[in-house]
VOKOL-933599 format. One line per 10 residues: their letters; for each residue x, y, z of C-alpha. Coordinates in steps of 0.05 Angstrom, whole numbers, plus 5000, padded with zeros to 4 digits. Each point is the difference from the previous one (the first is absolute). Example, Ala and Ser with C-alpha at 12.3 -4.5 7.8 and 13.67 -1.06 7.14 Angstrom:
! VOKOL-933599
as = 5246 4910 5156  5027 5069 4987
END
This chain:
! VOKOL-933599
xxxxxxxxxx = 5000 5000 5000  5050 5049 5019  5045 4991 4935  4937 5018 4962  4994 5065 5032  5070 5021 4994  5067 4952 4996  5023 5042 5067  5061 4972 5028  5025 5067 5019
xxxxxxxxxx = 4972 5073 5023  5025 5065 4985  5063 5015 4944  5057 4949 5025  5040 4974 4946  5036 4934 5004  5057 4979 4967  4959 4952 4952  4954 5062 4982  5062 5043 4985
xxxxxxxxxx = 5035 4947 4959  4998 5010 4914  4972 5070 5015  5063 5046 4985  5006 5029 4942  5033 5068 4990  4951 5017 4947  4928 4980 5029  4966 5039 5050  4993 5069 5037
xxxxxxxxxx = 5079 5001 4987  4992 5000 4932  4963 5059 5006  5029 5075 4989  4984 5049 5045  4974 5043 4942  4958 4960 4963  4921 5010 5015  5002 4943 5056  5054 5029 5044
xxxxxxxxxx = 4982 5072 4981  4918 4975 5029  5043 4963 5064  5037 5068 5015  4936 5045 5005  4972 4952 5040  5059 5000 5048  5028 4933 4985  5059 5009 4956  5045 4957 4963
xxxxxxxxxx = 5062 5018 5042  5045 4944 5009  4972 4953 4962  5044 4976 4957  5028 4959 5068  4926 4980 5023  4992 4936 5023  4950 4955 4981  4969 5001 5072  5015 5074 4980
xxxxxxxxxx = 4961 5007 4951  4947 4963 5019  4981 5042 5055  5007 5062 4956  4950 4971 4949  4953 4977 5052  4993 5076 5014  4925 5023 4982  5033 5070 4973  5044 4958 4958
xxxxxxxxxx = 4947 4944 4973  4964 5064 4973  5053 5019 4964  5010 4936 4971  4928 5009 4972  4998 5068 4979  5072 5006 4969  5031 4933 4973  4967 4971 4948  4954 4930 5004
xxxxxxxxxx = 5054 4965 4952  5053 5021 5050  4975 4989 5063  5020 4928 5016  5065 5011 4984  5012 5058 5051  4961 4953 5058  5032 4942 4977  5067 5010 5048  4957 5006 5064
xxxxxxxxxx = 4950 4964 4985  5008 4930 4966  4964 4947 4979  4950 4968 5045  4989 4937 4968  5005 4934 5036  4993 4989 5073  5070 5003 5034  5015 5056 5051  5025 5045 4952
xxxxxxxxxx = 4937 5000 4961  4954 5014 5061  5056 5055 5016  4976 5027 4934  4932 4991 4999  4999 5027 5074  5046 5075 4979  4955 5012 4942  4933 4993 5040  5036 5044 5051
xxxxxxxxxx = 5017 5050 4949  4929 5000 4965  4964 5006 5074  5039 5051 5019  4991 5042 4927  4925 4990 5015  5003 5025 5074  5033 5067 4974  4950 5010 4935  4935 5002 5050
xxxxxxxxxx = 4979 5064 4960  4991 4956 4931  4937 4970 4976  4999 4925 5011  5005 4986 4922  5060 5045 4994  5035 4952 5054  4981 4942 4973  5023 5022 4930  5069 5026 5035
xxxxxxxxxx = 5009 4935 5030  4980 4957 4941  5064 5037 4964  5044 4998 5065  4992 4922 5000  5005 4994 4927  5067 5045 5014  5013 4944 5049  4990 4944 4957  4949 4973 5049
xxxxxxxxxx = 4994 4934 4999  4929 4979 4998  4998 4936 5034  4961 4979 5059  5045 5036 5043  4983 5068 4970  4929 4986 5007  5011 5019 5080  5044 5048 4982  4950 5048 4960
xxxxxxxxxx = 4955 4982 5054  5058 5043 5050  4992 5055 4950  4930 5001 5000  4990 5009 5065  5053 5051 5005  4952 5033 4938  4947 4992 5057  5029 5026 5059  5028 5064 4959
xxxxxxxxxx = 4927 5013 4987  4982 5010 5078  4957 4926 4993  5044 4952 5042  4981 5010 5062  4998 4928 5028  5065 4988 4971  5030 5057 5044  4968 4971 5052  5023 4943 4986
xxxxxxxxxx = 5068 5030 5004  4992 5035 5069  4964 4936 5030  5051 4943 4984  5055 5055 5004  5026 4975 4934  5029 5045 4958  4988 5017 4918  5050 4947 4963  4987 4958 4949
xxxxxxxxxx = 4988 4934 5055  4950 5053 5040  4965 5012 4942  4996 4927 4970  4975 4975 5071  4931 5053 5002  4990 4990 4935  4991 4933 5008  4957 5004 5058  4959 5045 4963
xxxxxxxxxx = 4990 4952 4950  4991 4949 5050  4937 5039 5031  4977 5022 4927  5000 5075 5022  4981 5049 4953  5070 5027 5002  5025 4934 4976  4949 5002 4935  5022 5077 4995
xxxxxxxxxx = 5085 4978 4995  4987 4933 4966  4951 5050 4941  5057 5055 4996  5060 4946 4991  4961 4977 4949  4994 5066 4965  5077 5002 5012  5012 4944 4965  4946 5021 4945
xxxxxxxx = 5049 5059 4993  5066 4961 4993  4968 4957 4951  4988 5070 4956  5068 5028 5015  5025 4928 4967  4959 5003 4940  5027 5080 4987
END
């Protein structure tokens, strides 16, 4: 049950050895990028600038591009074709079921939840269209893991609207705290007591997916 909802082996943005291995290239990622093309130029107004880069590590870089400021950037200045390739670096494939892939899997939900906790002024279809192209950016794999994962971003989708309620609750009463494991565990009891909440997350992951799948055929 718990793989389908997410592949979680790990919380937060820790990045083992196996994770890091095959992902070094001098040419791929936020590296790769100059600080005055329209990516780093959109990353400097924002106030997260391409200094020092060129050293970055991956762990680095991940936690750079797990920035909301810098996801929008991604978005609104590097091109759809071009995308993967700058993510690539900190974020790499997720297929399979060894720790490194739930490592992956984990960071990009991370990333996505935490883009959609900062964008709580955008309509509900602009976030589901910005992360439809963040995970095609991402080169989500669309497995059964995933299918838990865009559950995590639903209900971030949710919360952001002011319409979570029990799952801050939730949060205050078990004194858990909002990780990928935290949010796996109420949304399965929500689906286990077949709350309208549940029917809510489980509608808009669908509509995520929906998305993705139009993204794809672009």
């Amino acid at each position: 049950m718990r793989r389908l909802i997410s592949g979680v082996a790990a919380t937060g943005v820790l990045v083992s050895a196996a994770l890091l291995a095959g992902c070094d290239d001098d040419d791929d990622g936020v590296r790769a990028q100059d600080a005055d093309s329209d990516f780093g130029r959109c990353v400097d107004r924002a106030g997260q600038p391409l200094d020092g880069a060129d050293d970055w590590s991956v762990a680095e870089e991940r936690e750079f591009l797990g920035r909301p400021e810098v996801l929008s950037c991604v978005l609104t200045d590097v091109p759809a074709e071009d995308r993967e390739d700058l993510v690539d670096r900190a974020f790499p494939d997720d297929s399979g079921t060894d720790d490194a892939a739930d490592e992956a899997r984990t960071a990009k939900t991370d990333a996505l939840v935490a883009y959609v906790a900062e964008r709580s002024d955008a309509s509900r279809d602009g976030l589901v269209d910005d992360v439809a192209a963040l995970m095609d950016a991402f080169d989500w794999d669309e497995t059964d893991p995933w299918v838990g994962a865009r559950k995590q971003v639903a209900l971030a989708i949710v919360r952001a609207e002011g319409d979570a309620e029990e799952y801050d609750a939730w949060l205050a009463d078990t004194g858990r705290t909002d990780d990928a494991e935290g949010r796996i565990d109420f949304v399965q009891e929500q689906e286990a007591e077949g709350t309208p909440l549940a029917d809510e997350v489980r509608a808009l992951a669908d509509r995520i997916e929906s998305a993705q799948d139009d993204v794809d055929d672009d």
